[in-house]
N, C-alpha and C positions, 0 to 999 in steps of 0.2 A: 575781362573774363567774368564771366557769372558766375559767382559763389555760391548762388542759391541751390541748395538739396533741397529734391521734394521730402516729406516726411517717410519715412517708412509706415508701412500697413498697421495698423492698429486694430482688426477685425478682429475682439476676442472673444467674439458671441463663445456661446458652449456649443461645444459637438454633441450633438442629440445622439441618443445613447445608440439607438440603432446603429448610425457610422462608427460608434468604438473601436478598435480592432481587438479580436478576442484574442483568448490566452489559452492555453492548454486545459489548465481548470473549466473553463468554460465549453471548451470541445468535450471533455469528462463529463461534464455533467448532462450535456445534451444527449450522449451517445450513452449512457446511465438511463433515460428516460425511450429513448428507442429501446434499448434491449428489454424493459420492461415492459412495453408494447408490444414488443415481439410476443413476449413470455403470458401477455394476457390474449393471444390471440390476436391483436389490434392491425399487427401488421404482418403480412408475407414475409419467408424469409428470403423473397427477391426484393422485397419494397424493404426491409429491415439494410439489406445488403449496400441497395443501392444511394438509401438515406446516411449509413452513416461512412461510405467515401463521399460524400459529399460534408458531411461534418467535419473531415479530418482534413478536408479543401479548402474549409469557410475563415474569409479574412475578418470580417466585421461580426458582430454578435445578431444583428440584424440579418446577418446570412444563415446564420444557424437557425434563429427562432422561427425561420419556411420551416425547417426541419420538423417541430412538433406543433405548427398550429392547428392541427385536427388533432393531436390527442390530447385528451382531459387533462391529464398528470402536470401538462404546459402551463394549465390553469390555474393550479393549485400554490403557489408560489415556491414547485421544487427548483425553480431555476435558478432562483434567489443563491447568493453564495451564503456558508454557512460558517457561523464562527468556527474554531476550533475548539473542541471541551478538553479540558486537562486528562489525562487518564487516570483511571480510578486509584486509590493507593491499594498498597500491597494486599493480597486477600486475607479476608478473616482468619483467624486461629479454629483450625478443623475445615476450612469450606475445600482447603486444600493437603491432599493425604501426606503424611510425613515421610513413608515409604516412596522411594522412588516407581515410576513404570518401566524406566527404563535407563538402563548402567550404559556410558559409553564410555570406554576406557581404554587410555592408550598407554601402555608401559614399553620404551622404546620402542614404539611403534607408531602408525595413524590409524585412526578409526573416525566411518564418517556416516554421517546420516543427512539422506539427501532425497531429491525427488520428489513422488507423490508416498507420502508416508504420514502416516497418523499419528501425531505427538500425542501421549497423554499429559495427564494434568501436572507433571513434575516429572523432570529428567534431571540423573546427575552426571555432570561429564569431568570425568579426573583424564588428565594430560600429564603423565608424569616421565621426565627424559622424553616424551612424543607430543603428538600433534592428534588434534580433536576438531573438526569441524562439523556445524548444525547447521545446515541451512534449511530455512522453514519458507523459502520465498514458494515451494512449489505446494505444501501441505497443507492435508484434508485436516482443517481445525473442527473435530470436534466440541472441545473444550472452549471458552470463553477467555479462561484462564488458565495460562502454561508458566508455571513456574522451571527457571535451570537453576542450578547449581553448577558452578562452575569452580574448581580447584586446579593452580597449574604450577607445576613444582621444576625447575625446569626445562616447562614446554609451553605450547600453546593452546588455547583455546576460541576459536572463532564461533560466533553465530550471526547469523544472518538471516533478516524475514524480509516480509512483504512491504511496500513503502505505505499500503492502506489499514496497517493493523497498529495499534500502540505500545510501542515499549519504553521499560523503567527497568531501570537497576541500580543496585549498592554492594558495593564490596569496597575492596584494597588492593596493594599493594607494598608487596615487603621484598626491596631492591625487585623491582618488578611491573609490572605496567598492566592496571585495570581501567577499563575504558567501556565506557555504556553510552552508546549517540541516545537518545528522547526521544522519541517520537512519537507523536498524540493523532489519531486519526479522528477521522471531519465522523465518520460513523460512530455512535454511542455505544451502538451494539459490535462494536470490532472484536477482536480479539486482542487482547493483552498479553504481551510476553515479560514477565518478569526473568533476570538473569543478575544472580547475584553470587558471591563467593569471595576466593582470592587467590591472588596471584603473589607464588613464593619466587623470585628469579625467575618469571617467567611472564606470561600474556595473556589475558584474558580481552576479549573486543567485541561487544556488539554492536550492530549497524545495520539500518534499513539497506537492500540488495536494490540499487537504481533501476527502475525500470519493471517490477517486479509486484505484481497485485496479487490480492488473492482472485481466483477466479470459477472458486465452485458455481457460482451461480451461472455464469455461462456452461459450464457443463450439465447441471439440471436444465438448459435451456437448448441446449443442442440436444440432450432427448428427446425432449419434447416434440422436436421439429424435425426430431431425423437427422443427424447431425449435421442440420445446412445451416447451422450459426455461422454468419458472415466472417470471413477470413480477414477480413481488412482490420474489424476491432479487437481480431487475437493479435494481430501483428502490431497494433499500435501499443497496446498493453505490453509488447513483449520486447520493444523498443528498449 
């Protein structure tokens, strides 16, 4: 009997970056660099349409990069991935008003704030015997900087944003459950949601909404163009 095994393959050159297979990140950012194509003119919004199902198609990274080799921006090294930067700390003493914009308040009851709605710079939301929910995944940020106050005696309080914007929080809990997820966005210029307070017997929870970006810019871009912004990269964003 022959004992002898051939060796196993030992081919471990490097895979040249083009073969990579991409990652979702990477379909983001390509389909980031079309719609600003779009928005400068550069592209049709049937050549926008049909470039980025074809991004949300592409297995290797080198399939994506056909997608912007005529436009500049490809040049520029936005393709590069980008550290994350920590989010800023808590705003200065004055840059944010003491007085709330706006009271959400639930006394055995719920009270909720949702959709496309304009947070101002400081919300306070009391849960007391009730339930409070913020969800900021759909909202027109004009602000930079949204501080909550969150108090919940008895009850609950949820919020919930967008997975592209950065939030910090600090509070407590007294026999009670305070809970802040972190979330630092790849953008400098994001929005920051601060939510802090405390929870007496009761819940306080913030957490980025899965699936969930901000997406003003696509709607300044679908005006622009008559609202033919391609349907394929609201539906991935909306995934």
């Amino acid at each position: 009997m022959d004992l002898h095994k051939s060796p196993a393959p030992t081919d471990r050159r490097p895979v040249p970056p083009a073969e990579l297979r991409c990652s979702d990140a990477d379909r983001d950012r390509i389909a980031d660099l079309l719609r600003d194509a779009l928005a400068e003119g550069r592209l049709t919004a049937e050549e926008h349409a049909e470039r980025v199902e074809g991004v949300l198609n592409a297995k290797t990274v080198g399939e994506l990069e056909r997608f912007v080799r005529d436009l500049p921006a490809a040049h520029s090294g936005r393709t590069t991935p980008q550290a994350r930067m920590p989010a800023p700390g808590r705003p200065a003493p004055g840059s944010v008003p003491v007085e709330p914009d706006d009271n959400v308040v639930a006394v055995f009851s719920s009270a909720v704030r949702k959709g496309r709605w304009r947070p101002g710079r400081r919300i306070h939301a009391y849960a007391i015997f009730g339930s409070v929910e913020i969800d900021l995944s759909e909202a027109i940020f004009e602000y930079q900087q949204v501080v909550i106050k969150a108090i919940s005696v008895f009850g609950n309080v949820e919020v919930r944003v967008p997975e592209n914007i950065s939030l910090r929080g600090t509070g407590g809990g007294v026999l009670g459950n305070f809970e802040v997820s972190p979330l630092d966005s790849e953008e400098q210029d994001a929005p920051v949601v601060y939510v802090d307070g405390l929870a007496v017997l009761g819940n306080v929870e913030a957490r980025p909404k899965r699936g969930k970006l901000v997406a003003d810019i696509l709607d300044r871009v679908s005006d622009k163009v008559s609202g033919k912004v391609d349907k394929a990269l609201r539906k991935h964003l909306d995934r």
